[in-house]
C-alpha positions in Angstrom: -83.3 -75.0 94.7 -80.5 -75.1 97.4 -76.5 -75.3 97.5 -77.3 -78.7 98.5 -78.3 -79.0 94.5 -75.5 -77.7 93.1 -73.0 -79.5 90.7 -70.5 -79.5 93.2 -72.1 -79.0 96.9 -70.9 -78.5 100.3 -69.2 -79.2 102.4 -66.0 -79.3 99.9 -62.3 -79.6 101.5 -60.4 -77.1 99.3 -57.5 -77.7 97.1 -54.0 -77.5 99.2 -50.2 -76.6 98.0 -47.3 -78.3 99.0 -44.4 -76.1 100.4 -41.5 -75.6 98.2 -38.1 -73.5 98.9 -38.0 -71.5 95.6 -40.6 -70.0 92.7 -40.3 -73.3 90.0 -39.7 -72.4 86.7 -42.9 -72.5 83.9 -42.0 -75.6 82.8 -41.4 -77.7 85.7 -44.3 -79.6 85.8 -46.0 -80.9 82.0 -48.6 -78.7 80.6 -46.7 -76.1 82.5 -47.6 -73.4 85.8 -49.3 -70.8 86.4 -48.4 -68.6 89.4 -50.3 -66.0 91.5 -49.6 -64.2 94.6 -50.7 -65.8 98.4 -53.3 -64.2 100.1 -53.4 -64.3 103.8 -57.2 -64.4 104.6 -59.6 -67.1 105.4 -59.5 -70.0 102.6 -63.4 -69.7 101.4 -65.5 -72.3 99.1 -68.8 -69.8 98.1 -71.5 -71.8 97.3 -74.3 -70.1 95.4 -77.6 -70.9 94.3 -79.7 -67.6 93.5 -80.2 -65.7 96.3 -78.8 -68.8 98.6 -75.2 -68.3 99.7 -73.0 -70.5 102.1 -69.3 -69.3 102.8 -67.3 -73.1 103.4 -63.7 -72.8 105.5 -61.1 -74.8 105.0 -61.7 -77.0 107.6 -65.3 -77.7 106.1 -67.3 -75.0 108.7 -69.6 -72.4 107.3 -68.1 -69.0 107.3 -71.6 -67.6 106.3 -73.0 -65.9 109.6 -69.9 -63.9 110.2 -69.5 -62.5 106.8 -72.9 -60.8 106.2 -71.0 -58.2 103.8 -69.0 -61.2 101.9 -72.7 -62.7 101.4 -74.4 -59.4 100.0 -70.9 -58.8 97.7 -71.3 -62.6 95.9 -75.1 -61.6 95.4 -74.1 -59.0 93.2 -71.0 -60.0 91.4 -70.9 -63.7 91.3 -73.2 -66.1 88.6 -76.5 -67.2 89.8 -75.6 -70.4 90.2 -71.7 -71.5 90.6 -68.9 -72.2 93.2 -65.7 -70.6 93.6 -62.6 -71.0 95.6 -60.7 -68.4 97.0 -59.9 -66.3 100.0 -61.5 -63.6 102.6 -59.7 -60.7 103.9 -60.0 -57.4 105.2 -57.7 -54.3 104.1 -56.6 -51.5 106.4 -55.1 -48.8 105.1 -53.8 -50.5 102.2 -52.3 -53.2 104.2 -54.2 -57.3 104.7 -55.0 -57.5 108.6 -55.8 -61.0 109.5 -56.8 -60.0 112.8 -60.0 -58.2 112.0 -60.9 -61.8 110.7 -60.2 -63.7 113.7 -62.4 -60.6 115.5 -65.5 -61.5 113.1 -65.5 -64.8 115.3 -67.6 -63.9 117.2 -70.7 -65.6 118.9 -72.7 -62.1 119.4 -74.5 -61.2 115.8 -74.3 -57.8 116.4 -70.7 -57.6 117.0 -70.0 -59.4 113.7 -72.8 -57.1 111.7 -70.9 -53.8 113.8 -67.3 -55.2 112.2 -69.0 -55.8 108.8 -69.4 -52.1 108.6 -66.2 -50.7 110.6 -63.5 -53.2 108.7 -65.9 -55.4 105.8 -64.2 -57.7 104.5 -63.5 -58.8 100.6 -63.6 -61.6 98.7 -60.5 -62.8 96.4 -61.5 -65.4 93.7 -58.9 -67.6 91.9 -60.9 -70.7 90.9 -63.9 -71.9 89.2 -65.5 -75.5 90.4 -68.8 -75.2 89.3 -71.2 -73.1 87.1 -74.9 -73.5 86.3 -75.1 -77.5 86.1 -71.6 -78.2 85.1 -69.1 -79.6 87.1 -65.8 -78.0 86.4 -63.0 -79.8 89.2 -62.6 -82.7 86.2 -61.3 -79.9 83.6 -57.9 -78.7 83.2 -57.2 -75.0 86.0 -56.1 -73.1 82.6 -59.9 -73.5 81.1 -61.2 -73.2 84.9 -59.5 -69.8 84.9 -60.4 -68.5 81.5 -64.2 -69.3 82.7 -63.7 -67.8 86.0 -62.2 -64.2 83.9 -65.6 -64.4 82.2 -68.0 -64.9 85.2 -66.1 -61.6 86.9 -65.3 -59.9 83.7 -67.8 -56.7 85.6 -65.5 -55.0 87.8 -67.2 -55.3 91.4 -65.4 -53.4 94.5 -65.8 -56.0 97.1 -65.0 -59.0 95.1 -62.0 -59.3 93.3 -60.5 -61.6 90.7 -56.9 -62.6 91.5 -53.5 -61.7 89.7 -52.3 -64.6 87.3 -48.7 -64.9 85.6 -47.3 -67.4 83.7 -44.2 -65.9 83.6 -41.6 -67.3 86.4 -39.5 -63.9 86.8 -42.8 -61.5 87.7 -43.7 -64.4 89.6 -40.0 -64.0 91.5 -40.7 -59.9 91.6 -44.1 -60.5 93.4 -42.7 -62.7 96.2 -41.1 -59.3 97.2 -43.3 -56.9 96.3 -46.6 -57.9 97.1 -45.2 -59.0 100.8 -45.6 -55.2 101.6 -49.4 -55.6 100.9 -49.7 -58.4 104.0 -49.7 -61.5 101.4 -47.3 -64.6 102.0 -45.6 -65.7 99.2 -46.9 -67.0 95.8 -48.6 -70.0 94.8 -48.1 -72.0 91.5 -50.3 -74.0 90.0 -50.3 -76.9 87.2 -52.2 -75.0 83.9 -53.5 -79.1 83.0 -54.5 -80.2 86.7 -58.2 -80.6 87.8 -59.3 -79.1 91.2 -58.8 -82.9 93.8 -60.7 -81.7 97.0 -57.7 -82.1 99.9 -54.8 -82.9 97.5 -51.9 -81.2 97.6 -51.7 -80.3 94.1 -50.4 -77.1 94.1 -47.2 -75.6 94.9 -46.6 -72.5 97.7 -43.0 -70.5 98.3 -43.5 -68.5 101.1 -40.9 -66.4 103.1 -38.4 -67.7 105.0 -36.5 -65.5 108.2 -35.3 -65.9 111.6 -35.8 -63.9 115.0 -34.3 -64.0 118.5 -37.2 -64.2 120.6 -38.2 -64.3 124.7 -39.3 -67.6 126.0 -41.9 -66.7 128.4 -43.3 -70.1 129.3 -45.1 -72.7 127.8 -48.1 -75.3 127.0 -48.3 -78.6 128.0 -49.4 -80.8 125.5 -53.0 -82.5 124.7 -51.2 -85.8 125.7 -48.9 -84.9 128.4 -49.5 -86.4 132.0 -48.4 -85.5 135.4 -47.0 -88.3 135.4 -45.4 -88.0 131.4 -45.3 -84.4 131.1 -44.9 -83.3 127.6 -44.2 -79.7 126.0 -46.8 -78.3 123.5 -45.6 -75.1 122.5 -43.3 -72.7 123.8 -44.7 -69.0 124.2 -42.6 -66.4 122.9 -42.1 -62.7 123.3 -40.5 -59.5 121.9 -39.6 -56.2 123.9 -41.5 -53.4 122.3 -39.3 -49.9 122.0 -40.9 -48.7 125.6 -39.7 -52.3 127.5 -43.2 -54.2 127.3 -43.0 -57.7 126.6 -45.7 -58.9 124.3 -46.6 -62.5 122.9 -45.8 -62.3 119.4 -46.2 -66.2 118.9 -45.3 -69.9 119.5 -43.1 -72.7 118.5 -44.3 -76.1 118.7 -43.0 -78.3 116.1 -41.2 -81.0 118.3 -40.8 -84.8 118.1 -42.1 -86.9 120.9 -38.7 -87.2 122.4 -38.0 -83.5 122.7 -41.5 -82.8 124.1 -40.5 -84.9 127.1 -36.8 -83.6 127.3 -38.0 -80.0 127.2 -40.0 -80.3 130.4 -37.2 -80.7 133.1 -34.4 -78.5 130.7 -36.9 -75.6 131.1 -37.5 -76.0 135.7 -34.7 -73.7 136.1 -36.3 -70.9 134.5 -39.6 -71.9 136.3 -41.5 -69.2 137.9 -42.7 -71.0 141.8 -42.8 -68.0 143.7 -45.5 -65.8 144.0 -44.0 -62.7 144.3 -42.5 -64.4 140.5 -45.1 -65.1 139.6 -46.9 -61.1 140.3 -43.6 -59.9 138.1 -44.1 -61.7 135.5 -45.0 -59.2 132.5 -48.1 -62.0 131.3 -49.2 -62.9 134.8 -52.4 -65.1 134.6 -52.9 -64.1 130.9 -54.8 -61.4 129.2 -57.1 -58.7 130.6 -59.8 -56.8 128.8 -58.2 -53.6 129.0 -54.9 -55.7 127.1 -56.2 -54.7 123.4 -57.1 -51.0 123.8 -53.9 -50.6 125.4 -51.8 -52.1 122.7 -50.4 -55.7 124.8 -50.5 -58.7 123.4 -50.2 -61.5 125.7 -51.3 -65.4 126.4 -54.7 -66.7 127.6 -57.8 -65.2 126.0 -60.7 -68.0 125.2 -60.0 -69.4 121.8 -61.9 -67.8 118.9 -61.9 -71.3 117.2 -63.0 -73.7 120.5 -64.3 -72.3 123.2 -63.3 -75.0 125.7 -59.8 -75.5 124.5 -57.2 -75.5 127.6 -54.9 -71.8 127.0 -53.6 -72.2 130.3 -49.7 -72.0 130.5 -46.8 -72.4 132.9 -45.0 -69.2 133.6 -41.4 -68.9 132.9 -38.9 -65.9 133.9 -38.6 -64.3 130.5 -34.5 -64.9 130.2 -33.8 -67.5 128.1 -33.6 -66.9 124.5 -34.3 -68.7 121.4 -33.6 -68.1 117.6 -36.6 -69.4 115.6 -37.6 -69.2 112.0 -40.7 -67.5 111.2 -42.1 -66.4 107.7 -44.5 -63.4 108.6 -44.9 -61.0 110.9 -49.0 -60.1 110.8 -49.0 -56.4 113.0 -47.5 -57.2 115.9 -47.6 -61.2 115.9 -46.1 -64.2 113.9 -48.5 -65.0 111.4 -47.8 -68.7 111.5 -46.3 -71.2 114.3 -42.4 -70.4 114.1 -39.8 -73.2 114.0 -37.0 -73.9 116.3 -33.8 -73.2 115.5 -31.3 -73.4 118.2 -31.1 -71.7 121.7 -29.0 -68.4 122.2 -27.6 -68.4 125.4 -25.9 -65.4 124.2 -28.2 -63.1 124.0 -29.7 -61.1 126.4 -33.5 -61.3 126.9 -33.7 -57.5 127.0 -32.1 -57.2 123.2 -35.0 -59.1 121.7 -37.2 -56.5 120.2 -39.3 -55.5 117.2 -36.0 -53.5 115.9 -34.5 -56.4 114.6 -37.1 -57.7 112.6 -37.1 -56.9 108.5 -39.9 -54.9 107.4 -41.5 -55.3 104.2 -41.0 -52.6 101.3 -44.8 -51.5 101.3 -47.3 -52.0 97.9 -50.5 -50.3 96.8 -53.0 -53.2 97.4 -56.0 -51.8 95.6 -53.6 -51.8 92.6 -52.4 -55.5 92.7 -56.5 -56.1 93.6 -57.4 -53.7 90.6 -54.6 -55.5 88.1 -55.9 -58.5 87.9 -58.4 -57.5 85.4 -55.9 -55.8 83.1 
C-alpha cells in the first residue's frame, strides 16, 4: 500500500478562508460556526499510509524531505491510515517563529536534519479528510472534528490537536490573546460544511494596523519593460534603536495604472551615483555575515525559486510611506503590507521599531496543551 491508495490522495489543494473585518457571530451562517485560533506555520495535508508519510504544502509541493521530525511525530501519534489538514511550526521560547521554517528550505539534507534537531518543528491538526477507507471531505466539519478528537485523543508532544470554540466572545478574547503567542487572528468555520479542496469556505479575521515605514527602493515587475517600466514592489525599511536600517517588508498591491505611474514619481529619489550608491545602508543586497550580525536587508536567493530575479533599484532611503500591515514576525512584516498614503511629513530617521504595537505575550504550550481539555 501507498498514499497514492488512500481515500483521499495527494496532491490535495487545501481548504482556504475568505478574509472578513470582524469575528462573525455563531449563527451567521446555517448549522452555525465554529472558531479556532490562526496559526502562522506552513499549511500541511499529511498523508499517511503505515509507515509511508508525505507532508503536501499549500501550493501542492511535498513538504516531506525537510520535516524529517514532523515525519517521525505522525508515525507515532497519527492513525495508520488517514489524512489530516493542518499547520507546521516551530516554537521558540514560547513564541511561533516562521523564519526557522523558511531556514528548513534548504537544498543541503544535512542542514535540514541539523535544524530538525536545534528548532524541530510541530504539527497542529484541525481537520480530518480521510481515515482507514473512508472518505470524510463529503461529511459535515462538526462530525469531521469529533472524529479527528478521537484519532488524537493520546496526548503526543509534537503533534497537537487545535483549540475549538463555538462560543463568539472567547473567540473575540483569542484574537487578542493568542496574538502574543505569534498566531494571526482566528478562523471560523461552518459546523455543516464539507472540506471543497481550493474553496474559500471558511472565514479568517486577522489583525489589522498601520506603520510609517522607509522606502528604500524597489522591484520592477515580471511584466515591466524598458520600454514600459512597471513597479512590482516597493522595499521598505525601519531604523532599529542603534540607526541601522533594515528591510522589514514590501508593498506591492498596485493596479496596472499605478505600476506605471510609480516609476517616474519615484527618479527623484533615485540613487545614480556611485558614491550613492556605496552609502546606501542595503548596497547590492545581503551579505553572509548579514544574519549573524542581526541586518535584514534585500537580495538573498529565494528559498522558494531559486532563479527568481531579487534584484532591486536603489533608492535614497527619504521618502516615507504609511502602510497597513497585520503582523510583525521578529523583525519583519509577516505578510505583503498595503499602501496607504505617502507621508511627506515625516522624517525618514523617525521611522523605527518604537512605534510599532507589541503583542501582550501568551503561554503557547498552554493554548497547544488546551485543546485537549
Amino acid at each position: 500500500m501507498a498514499v497514492s491508495d488512500l481515500a483521499v490522495p495527494p496532491p490535495l489543494s487545501p481548504m482556504l478562508a475568505k478574509s472578513v473585518t470582524t469575528v462573525p457571530a455563531a449563527d451567521a451562517v446555517e448549522g452555525g460556526l465554529a472558531y479556532e485560533p490562526k496559526w502562522d506555520g506552513f499549511r500541511c495535508i499529511v498523508f499517511r499510509d503505515g509507515d509511508d508519510v508525505e507532508l503536501g504544502s499549500r501550493n501542492e509541493r511535498p513538504l516531506t524531505r525537510y520535516f524529517p521530525e514532523v515525519v517521525q511525530a505522525v508515525r507515532a501519534a497519527l492513525p495508520p491510515r488517514c489524512v489530516v489538514d493542518g499547520e507546521i511550526i516551530v516554537a521558540v521560547d514560547d513564541r511561533l517563529e516562521f523564519e526557522r521554517l523558511l531556514d528548513r528550505i534548504h537544498p543541503a539534507d544535512s542542514r535540514v536534519r541539523l535544524l530538525a534537531e536545534q528548532t524541530p518543528a510541530a504539527y497542529v491538526a484541525f481537520d480530518l479528510l480521510a481515515f482507514d477507507d473512508h472518505d470524510l471531505t463529503r461529511r459535515p466539519f462538526a462530525e469531521r472534528r469529533r472524529l479527528l478528537e478521537e484519532a488524537l485523543r493520546v496526548p503526543s508532544p509534537r503533534v497537537h490537536l487545535t483549540p475549538l470554540t463555538h462560543d463568539a466572545d472567547t473567540a473575540r478574547e483569542w484574537f487578542d490573546a493568542f496574538e502574543g503567542a505569534g498566531l494571526d487572528g482566528v478562523v471560523a468555520k461552518p459546523l455543516a460544511a464539507p472540506y471543497v479542496s481550493g474553496g474559500r469556505t471558511m472565514l479568517k479575521v486577522k489583525h489589522q494596523r498601520t506603520a510609517d515605514v522607509v522606502v528604500g527602493g524597489y522591484r520592477l515587475h515580471k511584466t515591466s519593460t524598458p520600454q514600459s517600466p512597471l513597479l512590482g514592489s516597493l522595499l521598505l525599511g525601519l531604523h532599529t534603536s542603534d540607526g541601522t536600517l533594515q528591510h522589514v517588508g514590501v508593498c506591492a498591491s498596485f493596479s496596472a495604472a499605478r505600476r506605471a505611474e510609480l516609476v517616474p514619481e519615484l527618479e527623484p529619489w533615485r540613487v545614480s551615483t556611485d558614491e550613492e550608491r556605496a552609502a546606501h545602508p542595503w548596497r547590492w543586497g545581503a551579505e553572509e555575515t548579514d544574519a549573524a550580525e542581526g541586518r535584514r536587508r534585500p537580495g538573498n536567493t529565494s528559498r522558494w525559486n531559486a532563479g527568481k530575479d531579487l534584484s532591486f533599484v536603489p533608492l535614497r532611503p527619504e521618502r516615507v510611506l504609511e502602510v497597513g500591515y497585520d503582523h510583525l514576525q521578529g523583525d519583519r512584516f509577516r505578510h505583503t503590507t498595503q499602501f496607504k498614503r505617502w507621508r511627506p511629513d515625516r522624517t525618514a530617521a523617525s521611522c523605527t521599531y518604537a512605534q510599532l504595537q507589541e503583542a501582550v505575550s501568551y503561554d503557547l504550550q498552554s493554548l497547544l496543551g488546551g485543546a485537549r481539555q
